[in-house]
KEBA-74468 format. One record per residue (C-alpha): residue number from 0; x, y, z. Coordinates in Angstrom, 1 decimal. Layout:
N
NUM / X / Y / Z .
...
// end
This chain:
395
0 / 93.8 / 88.9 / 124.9 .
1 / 90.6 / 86.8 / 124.8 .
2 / 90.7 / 83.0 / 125.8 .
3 / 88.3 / 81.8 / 123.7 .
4 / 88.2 / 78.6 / 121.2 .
5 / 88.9 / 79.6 / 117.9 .
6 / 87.4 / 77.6 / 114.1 .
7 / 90.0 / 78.8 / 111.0 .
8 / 88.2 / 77.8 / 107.4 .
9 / 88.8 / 78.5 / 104.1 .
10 / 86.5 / 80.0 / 101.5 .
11 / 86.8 / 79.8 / 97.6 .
12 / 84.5 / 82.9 / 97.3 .
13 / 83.0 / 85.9 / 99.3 .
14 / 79.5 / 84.8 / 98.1 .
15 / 80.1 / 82.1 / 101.7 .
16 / 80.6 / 85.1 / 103.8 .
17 / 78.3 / 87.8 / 104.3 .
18 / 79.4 / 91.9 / 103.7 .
19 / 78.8 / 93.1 / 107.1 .
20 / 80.9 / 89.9 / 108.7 .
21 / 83.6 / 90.8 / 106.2 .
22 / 83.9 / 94.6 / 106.4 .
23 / 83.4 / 94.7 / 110.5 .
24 / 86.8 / 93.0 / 110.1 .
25 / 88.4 / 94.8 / 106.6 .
26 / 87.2 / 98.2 / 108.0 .
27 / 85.8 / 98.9 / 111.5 .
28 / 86.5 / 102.3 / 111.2 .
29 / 84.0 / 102.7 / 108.4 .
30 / 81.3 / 101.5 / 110.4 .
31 / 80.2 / 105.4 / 110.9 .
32 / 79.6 / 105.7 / 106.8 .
33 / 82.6 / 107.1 / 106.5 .
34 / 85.7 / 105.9 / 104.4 .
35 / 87.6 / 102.6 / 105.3 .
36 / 91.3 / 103.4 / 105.7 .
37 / 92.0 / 101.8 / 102.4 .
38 / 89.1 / 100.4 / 99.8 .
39 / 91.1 / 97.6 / 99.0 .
40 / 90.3 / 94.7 / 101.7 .
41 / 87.2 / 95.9 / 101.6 .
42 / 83.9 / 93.3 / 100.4 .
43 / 83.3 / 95.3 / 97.2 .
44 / 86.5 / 95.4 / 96.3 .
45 / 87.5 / 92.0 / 96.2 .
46 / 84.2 / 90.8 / 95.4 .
47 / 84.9 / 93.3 / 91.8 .
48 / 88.1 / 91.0 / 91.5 .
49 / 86.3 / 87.8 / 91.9 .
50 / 82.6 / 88.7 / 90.1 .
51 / 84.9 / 90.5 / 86.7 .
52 / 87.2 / 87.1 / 86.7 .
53 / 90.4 / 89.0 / 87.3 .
54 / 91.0 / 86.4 / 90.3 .
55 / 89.8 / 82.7 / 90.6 .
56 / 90.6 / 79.8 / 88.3 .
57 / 93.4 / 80.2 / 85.8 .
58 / 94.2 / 83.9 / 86.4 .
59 / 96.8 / 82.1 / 88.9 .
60 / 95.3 / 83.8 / 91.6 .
61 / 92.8 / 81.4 / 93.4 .
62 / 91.0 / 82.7 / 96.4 .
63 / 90.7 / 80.6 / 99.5 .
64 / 90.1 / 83.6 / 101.9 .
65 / 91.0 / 83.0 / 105.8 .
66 / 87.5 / 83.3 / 108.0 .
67 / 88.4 / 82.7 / 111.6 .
68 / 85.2 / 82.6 / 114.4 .
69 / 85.0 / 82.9 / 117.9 .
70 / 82.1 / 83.6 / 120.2 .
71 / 79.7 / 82.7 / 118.0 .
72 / 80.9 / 85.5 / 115.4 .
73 / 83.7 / 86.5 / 113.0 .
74 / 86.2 / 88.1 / 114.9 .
75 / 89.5 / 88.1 / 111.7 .
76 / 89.7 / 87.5 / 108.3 .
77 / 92.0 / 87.6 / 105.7 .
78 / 92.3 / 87.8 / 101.6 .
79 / 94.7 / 84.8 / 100.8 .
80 / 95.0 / 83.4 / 97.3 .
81 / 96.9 / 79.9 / 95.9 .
82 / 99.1 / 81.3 / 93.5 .
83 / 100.6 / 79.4 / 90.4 .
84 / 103.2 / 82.4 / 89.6 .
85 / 104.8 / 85.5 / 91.1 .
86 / 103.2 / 88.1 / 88.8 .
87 / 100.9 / 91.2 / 90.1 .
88 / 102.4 / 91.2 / 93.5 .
89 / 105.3 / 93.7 / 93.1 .
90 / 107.4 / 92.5 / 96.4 .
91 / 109.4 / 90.0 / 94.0 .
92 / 110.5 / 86.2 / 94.8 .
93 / 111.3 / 85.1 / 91.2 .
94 / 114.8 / 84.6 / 92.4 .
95 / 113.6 / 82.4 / 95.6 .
96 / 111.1 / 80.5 / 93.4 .
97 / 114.6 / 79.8 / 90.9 .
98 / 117.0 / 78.9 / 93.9 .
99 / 113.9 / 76.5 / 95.2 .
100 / 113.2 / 74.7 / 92.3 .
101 / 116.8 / 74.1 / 90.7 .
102 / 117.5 / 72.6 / 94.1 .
103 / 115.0 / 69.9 / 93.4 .
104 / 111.7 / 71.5 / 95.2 .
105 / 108.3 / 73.0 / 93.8 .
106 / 107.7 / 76.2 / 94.4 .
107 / 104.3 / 76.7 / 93.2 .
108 / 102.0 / 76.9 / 94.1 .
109 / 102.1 / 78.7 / 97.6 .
110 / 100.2 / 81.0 / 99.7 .
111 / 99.6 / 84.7 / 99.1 .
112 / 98.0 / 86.8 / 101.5 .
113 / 97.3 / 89.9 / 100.0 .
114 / 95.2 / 92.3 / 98.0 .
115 / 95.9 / 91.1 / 94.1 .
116 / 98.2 / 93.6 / 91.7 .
117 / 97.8 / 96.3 / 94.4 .
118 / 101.2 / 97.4 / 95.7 .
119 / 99.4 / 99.7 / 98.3 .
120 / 100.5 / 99.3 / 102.0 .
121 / 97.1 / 98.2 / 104.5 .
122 / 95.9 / 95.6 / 106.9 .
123 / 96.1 / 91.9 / 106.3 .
124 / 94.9 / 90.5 / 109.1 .
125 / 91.8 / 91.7 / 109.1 .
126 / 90.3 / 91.6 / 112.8 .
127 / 87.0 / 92.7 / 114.5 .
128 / 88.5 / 95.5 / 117.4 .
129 / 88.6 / 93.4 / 120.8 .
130 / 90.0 / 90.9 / 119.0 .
131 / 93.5 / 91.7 / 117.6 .
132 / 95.9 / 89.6 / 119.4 .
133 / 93.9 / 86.4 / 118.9 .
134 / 92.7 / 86.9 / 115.5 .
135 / 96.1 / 87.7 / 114.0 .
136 / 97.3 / 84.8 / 115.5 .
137 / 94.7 / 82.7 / 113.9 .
138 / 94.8 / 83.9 / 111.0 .
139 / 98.9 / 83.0 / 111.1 .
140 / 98.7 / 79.8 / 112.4 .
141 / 95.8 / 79.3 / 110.2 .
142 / 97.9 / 80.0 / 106.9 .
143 / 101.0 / 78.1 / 107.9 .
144 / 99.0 / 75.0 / 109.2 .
145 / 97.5 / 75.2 / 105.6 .
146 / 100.6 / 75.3 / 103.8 .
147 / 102.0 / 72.8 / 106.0 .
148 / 99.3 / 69.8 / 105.6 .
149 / 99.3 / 70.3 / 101.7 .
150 / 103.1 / 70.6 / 101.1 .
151 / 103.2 / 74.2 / 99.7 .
152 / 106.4 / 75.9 / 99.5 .
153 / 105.5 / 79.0 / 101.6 .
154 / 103.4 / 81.6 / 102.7 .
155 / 103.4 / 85.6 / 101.6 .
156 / 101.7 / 88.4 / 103.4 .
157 / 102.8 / 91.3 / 101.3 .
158 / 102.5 / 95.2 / 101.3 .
159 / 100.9 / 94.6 / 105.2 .
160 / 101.6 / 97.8 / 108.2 .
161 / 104.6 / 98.2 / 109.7 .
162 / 102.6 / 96.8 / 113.0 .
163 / 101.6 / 93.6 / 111.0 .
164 / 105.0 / 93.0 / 110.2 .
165 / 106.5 / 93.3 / 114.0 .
166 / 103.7 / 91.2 / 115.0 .
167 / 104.1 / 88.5 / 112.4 .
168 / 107.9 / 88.6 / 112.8 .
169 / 106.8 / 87.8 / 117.0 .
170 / 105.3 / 84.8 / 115.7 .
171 / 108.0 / 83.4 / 113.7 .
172 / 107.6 / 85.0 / 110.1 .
173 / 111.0 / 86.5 / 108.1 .
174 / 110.0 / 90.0 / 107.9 .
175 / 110.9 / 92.1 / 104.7 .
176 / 111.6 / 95.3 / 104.0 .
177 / 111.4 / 97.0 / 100.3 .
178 / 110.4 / 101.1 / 99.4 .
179 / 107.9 / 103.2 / 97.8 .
180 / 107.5 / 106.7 / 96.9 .
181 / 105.4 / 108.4 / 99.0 .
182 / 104.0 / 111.9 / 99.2 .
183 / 103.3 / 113.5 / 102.4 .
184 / 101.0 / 116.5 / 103.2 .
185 / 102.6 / 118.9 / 105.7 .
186 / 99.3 / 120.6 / 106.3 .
187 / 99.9 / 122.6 / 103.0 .
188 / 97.0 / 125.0 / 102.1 .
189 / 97.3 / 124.5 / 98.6 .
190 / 99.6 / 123.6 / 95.5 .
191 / 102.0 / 126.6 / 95.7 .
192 / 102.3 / 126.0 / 99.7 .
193 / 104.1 / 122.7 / 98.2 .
194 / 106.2 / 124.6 / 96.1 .
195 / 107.5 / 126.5 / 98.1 .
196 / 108.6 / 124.0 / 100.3 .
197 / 110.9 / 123.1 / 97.7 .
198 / 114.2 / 124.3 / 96.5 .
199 / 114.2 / 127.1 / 93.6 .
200 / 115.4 / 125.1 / 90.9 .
201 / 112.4 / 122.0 / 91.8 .
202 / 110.5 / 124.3 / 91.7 .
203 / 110.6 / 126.1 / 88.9 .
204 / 111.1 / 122.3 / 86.8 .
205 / 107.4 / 121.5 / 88.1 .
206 / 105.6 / 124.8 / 87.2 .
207 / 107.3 / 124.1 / 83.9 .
208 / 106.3 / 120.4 / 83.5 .
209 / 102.7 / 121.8 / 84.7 .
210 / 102.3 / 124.6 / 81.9 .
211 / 103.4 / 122.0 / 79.6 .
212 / 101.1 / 119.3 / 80.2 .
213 / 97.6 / 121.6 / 80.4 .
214 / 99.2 / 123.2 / 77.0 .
215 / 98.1 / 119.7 / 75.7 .
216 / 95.3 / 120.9 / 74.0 .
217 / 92.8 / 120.2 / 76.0 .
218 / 91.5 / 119.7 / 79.7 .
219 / 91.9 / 117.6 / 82.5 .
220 / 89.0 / 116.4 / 84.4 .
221 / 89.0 / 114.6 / 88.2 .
222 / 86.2 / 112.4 / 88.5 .
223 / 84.3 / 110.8 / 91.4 .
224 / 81.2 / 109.3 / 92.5 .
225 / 78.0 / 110.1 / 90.3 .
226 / 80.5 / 111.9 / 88.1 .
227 / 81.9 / 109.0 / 86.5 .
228 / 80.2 / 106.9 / 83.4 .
229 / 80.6 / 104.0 / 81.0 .
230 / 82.2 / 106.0 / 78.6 .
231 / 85.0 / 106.7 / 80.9 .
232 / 85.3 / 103.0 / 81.3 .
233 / 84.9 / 102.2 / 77.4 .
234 / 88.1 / 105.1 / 77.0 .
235 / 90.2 / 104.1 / 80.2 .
236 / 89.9 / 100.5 / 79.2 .
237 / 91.3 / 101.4 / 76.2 .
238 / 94.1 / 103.2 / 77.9 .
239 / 94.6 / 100.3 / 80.8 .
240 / 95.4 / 97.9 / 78.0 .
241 / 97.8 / 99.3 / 75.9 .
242 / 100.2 / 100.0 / 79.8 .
243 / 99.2 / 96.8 / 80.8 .
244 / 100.3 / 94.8 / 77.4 .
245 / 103.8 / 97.0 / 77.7 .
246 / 104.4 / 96.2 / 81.2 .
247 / 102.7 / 92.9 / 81.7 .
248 / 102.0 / 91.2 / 78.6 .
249 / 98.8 / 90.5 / 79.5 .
250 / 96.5 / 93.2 / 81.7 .
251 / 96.0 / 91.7 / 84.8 .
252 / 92.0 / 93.3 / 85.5 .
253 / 89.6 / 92.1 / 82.9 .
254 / 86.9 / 94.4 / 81.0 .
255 / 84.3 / 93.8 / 83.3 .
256 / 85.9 / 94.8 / 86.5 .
257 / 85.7 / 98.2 / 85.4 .
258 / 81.6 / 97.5 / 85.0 .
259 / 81.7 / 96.0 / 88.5 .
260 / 83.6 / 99.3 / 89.6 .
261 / 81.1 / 101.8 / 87.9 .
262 / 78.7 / 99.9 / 90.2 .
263 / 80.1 / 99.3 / 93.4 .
264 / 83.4 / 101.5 / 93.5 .
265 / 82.3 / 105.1 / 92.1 .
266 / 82.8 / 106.6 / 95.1 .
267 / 86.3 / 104.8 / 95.8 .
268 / 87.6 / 105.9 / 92.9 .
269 / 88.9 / 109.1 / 91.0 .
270 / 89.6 / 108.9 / 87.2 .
271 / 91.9 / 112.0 / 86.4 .
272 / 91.0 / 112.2 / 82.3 .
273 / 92.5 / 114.3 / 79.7 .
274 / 90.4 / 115.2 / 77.2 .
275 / 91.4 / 116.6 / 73.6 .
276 / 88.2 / 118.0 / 71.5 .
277 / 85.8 / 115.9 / 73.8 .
278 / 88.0 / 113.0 / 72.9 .
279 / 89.5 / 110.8 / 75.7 .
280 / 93.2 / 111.0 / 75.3 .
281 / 94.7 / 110.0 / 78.8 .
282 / 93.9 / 108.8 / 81.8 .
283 / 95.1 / 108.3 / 85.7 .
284 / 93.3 / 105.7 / 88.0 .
285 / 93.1 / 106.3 / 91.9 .
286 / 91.6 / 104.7 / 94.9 .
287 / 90.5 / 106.9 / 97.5 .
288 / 91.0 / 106.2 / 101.0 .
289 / 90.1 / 107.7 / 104.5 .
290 / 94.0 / 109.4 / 105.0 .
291 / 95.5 / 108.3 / 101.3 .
292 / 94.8 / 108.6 / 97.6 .
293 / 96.2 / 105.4 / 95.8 .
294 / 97.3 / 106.0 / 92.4 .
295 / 97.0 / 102.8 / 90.3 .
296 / 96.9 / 103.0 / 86.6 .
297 / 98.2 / 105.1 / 83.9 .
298 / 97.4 / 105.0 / 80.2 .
299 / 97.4 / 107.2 / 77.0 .
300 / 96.7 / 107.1 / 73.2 .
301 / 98.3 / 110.0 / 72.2 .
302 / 101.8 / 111.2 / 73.7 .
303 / 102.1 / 114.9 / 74.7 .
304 / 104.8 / 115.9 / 77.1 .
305 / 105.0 / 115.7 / 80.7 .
306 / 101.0 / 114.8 / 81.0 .
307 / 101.8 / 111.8 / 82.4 .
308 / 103.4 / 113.4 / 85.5 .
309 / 100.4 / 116.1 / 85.3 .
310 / 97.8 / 113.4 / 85.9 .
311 / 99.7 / 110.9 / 87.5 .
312 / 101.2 / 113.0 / 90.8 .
313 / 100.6 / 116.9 / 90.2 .
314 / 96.8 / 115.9 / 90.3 .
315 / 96.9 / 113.4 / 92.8 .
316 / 98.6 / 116.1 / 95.2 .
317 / 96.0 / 118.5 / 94.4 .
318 / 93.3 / 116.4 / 95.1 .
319 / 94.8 / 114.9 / 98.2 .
320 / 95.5 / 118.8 / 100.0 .
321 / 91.9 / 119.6 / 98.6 .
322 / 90.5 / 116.8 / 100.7 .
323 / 92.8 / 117.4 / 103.6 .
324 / 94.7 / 113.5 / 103.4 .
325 / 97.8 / 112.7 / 104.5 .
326 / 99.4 / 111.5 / 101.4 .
327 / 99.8 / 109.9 / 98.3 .
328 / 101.0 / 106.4 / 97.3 .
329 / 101.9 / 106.3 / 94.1 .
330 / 102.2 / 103.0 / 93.5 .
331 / 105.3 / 100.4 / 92.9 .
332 / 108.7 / 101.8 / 91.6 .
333 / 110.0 / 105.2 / 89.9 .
334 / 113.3 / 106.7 / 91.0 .
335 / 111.4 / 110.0 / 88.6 .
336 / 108.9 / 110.5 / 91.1 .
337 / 111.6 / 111.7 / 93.9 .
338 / 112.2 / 115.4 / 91.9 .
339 / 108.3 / 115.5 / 92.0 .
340 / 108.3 / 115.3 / 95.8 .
341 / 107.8 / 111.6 / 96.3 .
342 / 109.9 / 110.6 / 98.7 .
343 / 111.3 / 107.2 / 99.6 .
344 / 109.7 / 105.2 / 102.2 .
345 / 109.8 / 101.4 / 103.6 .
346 / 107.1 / 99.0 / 103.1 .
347 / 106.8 / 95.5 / 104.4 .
348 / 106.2 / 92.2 / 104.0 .
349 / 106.0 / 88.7 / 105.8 .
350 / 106.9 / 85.2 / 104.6 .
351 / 106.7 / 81.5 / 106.1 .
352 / 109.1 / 79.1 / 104.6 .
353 / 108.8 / 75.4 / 104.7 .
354 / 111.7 / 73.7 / 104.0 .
355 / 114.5 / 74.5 / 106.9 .
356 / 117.7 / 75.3 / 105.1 .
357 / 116.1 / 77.3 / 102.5 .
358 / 114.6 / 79.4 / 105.3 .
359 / 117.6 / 80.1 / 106.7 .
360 / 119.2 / 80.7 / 103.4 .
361 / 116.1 / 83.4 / 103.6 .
362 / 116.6 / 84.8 / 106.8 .
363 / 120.1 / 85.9 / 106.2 .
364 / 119.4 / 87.4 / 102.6 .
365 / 116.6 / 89.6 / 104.3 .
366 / 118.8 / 90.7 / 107.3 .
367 / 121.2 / 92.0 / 104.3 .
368 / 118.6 / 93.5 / 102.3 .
369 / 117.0 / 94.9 / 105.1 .
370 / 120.3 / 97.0 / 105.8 .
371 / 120.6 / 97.7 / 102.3 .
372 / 117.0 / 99.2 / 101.7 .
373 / 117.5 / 101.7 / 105.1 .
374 / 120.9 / 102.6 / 103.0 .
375 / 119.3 / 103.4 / 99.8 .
376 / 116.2 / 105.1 / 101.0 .
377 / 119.1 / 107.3 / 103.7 .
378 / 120.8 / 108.1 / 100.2 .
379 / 117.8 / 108.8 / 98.2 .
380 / 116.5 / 111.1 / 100.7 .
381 / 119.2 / 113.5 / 100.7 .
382 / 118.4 / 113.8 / 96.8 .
383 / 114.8 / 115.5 / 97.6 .
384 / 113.6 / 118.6 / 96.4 .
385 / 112.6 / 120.0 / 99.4 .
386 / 114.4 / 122.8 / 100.3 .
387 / 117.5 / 122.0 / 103.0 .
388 / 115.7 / 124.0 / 105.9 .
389 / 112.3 / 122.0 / 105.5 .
390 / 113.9 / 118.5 / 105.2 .
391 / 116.1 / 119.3 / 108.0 .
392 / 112.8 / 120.1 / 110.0 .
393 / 111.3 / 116.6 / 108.5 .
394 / 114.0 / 114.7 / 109.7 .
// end
């Protein structure tokens, strides 16, 4: 660990902090022109949410992002947002933010560190390499101090590594644990290498649900980099809102994010688009990562059956074993996705509460919850489709 003097500041927008300072933290590992382990710490990314006006001023999300310097450089920062509501953030404290203010107290707004309406595990503290123990304690310290000097209710690091959350727990966090479905690559050559990993009867249901959805009528395109156009935008928008009015009232991304994404993003992205007489129909949004494809979005303006698990996970699997990664994150929630070989896996948060007796109120809730999450995913596990030989292996 370096002992060196270290300056923690605030800033209400990336435009303060140049892109090389910010990725040599976000991704180090991309340094070589290859892929950051996940695009969504990354300067572009977060500079699409802040330039399209999905995050700043009354979205609820305000950025004050956490740049800490040492040594005459930036050695850690971190994406942290004031937030004036729980929504978009998929590890859920409505309940906390209830107890908290019926006893008297105001919950909002408070701290978020974190990448906004992205329920996809990555780094939080973000560190320059030589740096790691003193920049996430910085970058800790920083956050709480913060909260502390203007009387906010807490502090939220959410969807961070399994290594983040050790360490924060170290430095006096509450860790949480919640679960995702995941899909993981066991070096399979191809689609039907999957397959046959898994018991007859799985089987047979996903070749069915296949030959049903590409008997829509028309095809289904993946596209990436210098593939993708405005029209796909113009149709996926289209497709985003009418999910995002169902599920959220109001879609959290705003039009021009997905200009800011043609731009910046093509080559982070691929749009898996159905496509019925040359007319947009359907449409599945990933993020592509160095290790993981990130499926985000699904939308449609015409129903036909089983295309949304076609494009949604049958796609992103064949994509992912095309490009040799190591799995798939399919996003927040869906018990469905476990008969499609999604399997059920922790993910982790950190949280600082202020007031004494509602932290420990905390703490013991997420020692039960804890135990109760390692029982359900134990359960859910055993309800695979993998055949019993290949999940005995697994395990």
């Amino acid at each position: 660990m370096r002992d060196t003097a270290v300056e923690v500041t605030m800033l209400n927008s990336l435009s303060a902090i140049g892109e090389e300072d910010w990725d040599a933290c976000a991704a180090p590992e991309a340094a070589d022109g290859g892929r950051p382990m996940d695009p969504f710490t990354t300067y572009r990314f977060l500079k699409a949410l802040e330039d399209s006006r999905s995050v700043g001023v009354g979205t609820g999300w305000e950025p004050h992002y956490l740049v800490a310097r040492a040594d005459d450089q930036v050695i850690a920062v971190a994406p942290l947002y004031a937030k004036g509501h729980s929504q978009g953030e998929y590890i859920f404290d409505h309940n906390w933010a209830h107890a908290y203010e019926r006893a008297g107290g105001r919950y909002y707004p408070k701290l978020q560190m974190a990448v906004p309406f992205t329920p996809a595990t990555g780094r939080r503290f973000l560190v320059r390499p030589g740096y790691e123990a003193t920049g996430q304690a910085a970058l800790v310290q920083g956050a709480v101090q913060i909260a502390s000097d203007n009387g906010l209710s807490s502090v939220h690091v959410t969807f961070c590594t399994e290594d983040e959350a050790l360490a924060g727990e170290e430095m006096g966090l509450m860790r949480r644990t919640t679960q995702q479905y995941h899909w993981e690559n066991r070096e399979f050559d191809d689609f039907d290498a999957f397959l046959a990993a898994l018991s007859s009867r799985k089987r047979k249901t996903i070749r069915k649900e296949r030959r049903t959805a590409q008997d829509f009528g028309g095809d289904i395109l993946q596209l990436t980099g210098a593939d993708l156009k405005p029209e796909h935008w113009d149709a996926f928008w289209v497709f985003y809102q009418d999910t995002g009015a169902r599920k959220w009232g109001t879609p959290y991304l705003t039009r021009k994010f997905f200009d800011v994404a043609q731009e910046t993003l093509q080559d982070d992205i691929l749009l898996v688009l159905a496509e019925r007489e040359g007319r947009p129909v359907a449409g599945a949004l990933n993020f592509i990562g160095r290790e993981t494809l990130f499926g985000r979005y699904w939308g449609a303006i015409e129903h036909h059956p089983c295309l949304h698990f076609e494009a949604c996970y049958y796609q992103a699997i064949d994509f992912a074993i095309s490009q040799d990664m190591l799995r798939v994150e399919a996003g927040a929630q869906g018990d469905h996705k476990l008969a499609r070989g999604y399997l059920p896996v922790q993910t982790h948060s950190l949280h600082w509460i202020g007031e004494p007796r509602f932290r420990d109120a905390i703490a013991q809730y997420l020692d039960a919850e804890r135990a109760a999450v390692d029982e359900e995913i134990e359960v859910l596990t055993t309800y695979g489709p993998f055949r019993r030989d290949v999940q005995e292996e697994q395990e």
